[in-house]
LODOVO-310551 format. One line per 5 residues: number of its first residue (from 1); their letters; for each residue x, y, z of C-alpha. Coordinates in nm, 4 decimals, decimal comma. Example, Ala and Ser with C-alpha at 12.3 -4.5 7.8 and 13.67 -1.06 7.14 Angstrom:
<rs>
1) as) 1,2300:-0,4500:0,7800 | 1,3670:-0,1060:0,7140
</rs>
This chain:
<rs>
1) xxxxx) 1,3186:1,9632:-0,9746 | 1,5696:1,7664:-0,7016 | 1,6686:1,4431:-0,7054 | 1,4421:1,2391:-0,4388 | 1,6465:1,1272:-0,1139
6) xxxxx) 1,4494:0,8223:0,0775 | 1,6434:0,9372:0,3518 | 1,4440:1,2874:0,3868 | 1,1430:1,0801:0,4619 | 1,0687:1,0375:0,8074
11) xxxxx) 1,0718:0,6894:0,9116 | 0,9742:0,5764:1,2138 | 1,1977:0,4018:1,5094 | 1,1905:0,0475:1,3411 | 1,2985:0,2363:0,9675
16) xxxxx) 0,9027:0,1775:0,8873 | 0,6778:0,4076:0,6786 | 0,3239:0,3956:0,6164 | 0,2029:0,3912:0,2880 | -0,1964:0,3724:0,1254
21) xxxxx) -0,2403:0,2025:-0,1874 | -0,5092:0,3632:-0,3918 | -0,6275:0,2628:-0,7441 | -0,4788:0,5725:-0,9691 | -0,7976:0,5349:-1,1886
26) xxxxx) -1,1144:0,5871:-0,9569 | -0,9176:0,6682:-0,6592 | -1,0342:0,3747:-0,4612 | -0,8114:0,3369:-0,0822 | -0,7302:-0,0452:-0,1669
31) xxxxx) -0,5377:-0,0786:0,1933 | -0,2348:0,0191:0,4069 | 0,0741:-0,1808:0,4909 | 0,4085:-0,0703:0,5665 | 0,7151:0,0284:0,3484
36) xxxxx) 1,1432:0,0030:0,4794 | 1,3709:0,1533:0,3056 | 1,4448:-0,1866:0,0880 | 1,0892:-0,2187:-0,0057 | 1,0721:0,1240:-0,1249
41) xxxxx) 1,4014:0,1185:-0,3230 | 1,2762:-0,2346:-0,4786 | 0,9166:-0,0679:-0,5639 | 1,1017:0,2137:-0,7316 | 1,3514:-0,0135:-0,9372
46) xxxxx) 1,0992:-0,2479:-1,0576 | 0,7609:-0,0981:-1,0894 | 0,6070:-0,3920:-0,8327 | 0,4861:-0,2633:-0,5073 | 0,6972:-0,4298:-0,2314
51) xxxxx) 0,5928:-0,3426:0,1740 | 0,7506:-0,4833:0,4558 | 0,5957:-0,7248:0,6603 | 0,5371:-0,6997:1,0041 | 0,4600:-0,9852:1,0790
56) xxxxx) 0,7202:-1,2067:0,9086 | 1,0341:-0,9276:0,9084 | 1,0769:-0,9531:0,5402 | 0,9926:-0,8280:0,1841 | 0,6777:-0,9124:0,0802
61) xxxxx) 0,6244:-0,8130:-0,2859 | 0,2152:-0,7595:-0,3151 | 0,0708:-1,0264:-0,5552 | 0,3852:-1,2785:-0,5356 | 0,1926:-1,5873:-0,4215
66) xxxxx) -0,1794:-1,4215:-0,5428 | -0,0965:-1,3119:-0,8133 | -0,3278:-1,0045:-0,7013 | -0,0167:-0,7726:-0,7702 | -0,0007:-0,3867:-0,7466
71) xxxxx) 0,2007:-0,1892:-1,0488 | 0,3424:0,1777:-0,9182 | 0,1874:0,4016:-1,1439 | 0,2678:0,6824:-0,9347 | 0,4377:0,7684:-0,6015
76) xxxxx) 0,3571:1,0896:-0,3878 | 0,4973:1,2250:-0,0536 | 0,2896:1,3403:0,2168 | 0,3724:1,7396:0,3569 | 0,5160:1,6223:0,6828
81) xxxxx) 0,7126:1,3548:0,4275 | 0,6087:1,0455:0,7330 | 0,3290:0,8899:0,4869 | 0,3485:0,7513:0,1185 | 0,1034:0,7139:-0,1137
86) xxxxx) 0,1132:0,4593:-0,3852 | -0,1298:0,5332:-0,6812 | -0,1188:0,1545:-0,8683 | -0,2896:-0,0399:-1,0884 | -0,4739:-0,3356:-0,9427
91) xxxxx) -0,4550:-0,7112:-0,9801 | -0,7641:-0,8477:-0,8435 | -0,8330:-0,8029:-0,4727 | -0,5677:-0,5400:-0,2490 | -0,7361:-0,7532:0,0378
96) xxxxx) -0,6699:-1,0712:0,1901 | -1,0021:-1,1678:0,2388 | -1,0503:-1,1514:-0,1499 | -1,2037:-0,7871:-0,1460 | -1,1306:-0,5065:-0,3547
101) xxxxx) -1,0138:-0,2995:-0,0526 | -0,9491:-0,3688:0,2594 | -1,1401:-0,0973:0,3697 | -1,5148:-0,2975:0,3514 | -1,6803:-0,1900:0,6903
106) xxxxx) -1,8197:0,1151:0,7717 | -1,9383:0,2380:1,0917 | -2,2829:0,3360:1,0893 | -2,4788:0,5228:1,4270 | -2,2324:0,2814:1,6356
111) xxxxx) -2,2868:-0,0415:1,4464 | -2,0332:-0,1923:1,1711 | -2,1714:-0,2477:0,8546 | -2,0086:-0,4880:0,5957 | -2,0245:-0,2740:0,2594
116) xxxxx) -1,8401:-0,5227:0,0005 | -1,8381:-0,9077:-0,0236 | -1,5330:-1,0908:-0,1519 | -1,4320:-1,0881:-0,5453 | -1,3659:-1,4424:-0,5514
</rs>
């Protein structure tokens, strides 16, 4: 066993990596979102998933104004080591519009189809 080095992964121009959230007990995809190097090293210290956000350029620890947080239960490279995945536990909705995942519309013979409604 070797010592894991974030700095074999293979981040992207901006120092971004994507990582999927799925729920470690049914294997649900909850979402996607992006991980730097400082979210990653703060998800490993504390056991709450952190991502990056795009759209506001800072830390944005999953749950913190929510309180639908995500606990690491268990952190996997992919084989070309340029995607995470982040088996966690689940606080309420992974999705912003209140869903379980974010992943709620299908695509069915060329039409979308809505297959969850909102958990609160």
């Amino acid at each position: 066993m070797k010592q894991f080095d974030p700095e074999t992964l293979c981040w992207d121009a901006n120092g971004w990596i994507p990582a999927i959230a799925q729920d470690h007990e049914s294997g649900q995809v909850l979402m996607m979102a992006w991980m730097s190097r400082a979210s990653l090293a703060e998800t490993l210290a504390t056991g709450q998933v952190t991502y990056w956000s795009r759209s506001r350029s800072e830390l944005w620890r999953k749950g913190a104004t929510s309180g639908h947080t995500q606990r690491l239960v268990r952190l996997s490279v992919d084989c070309d080591r340029d995607c995470l995945l982040l088996q966690v536990e689940q606080a309420g909705p992974a999705c912003h519009t209140n869903r379980r995942s974010c992943f709620y519309t299908d695509v069915v013979e060329g039409a979308e189809v809505e297959t969850m409604q909102p958990m609160v």
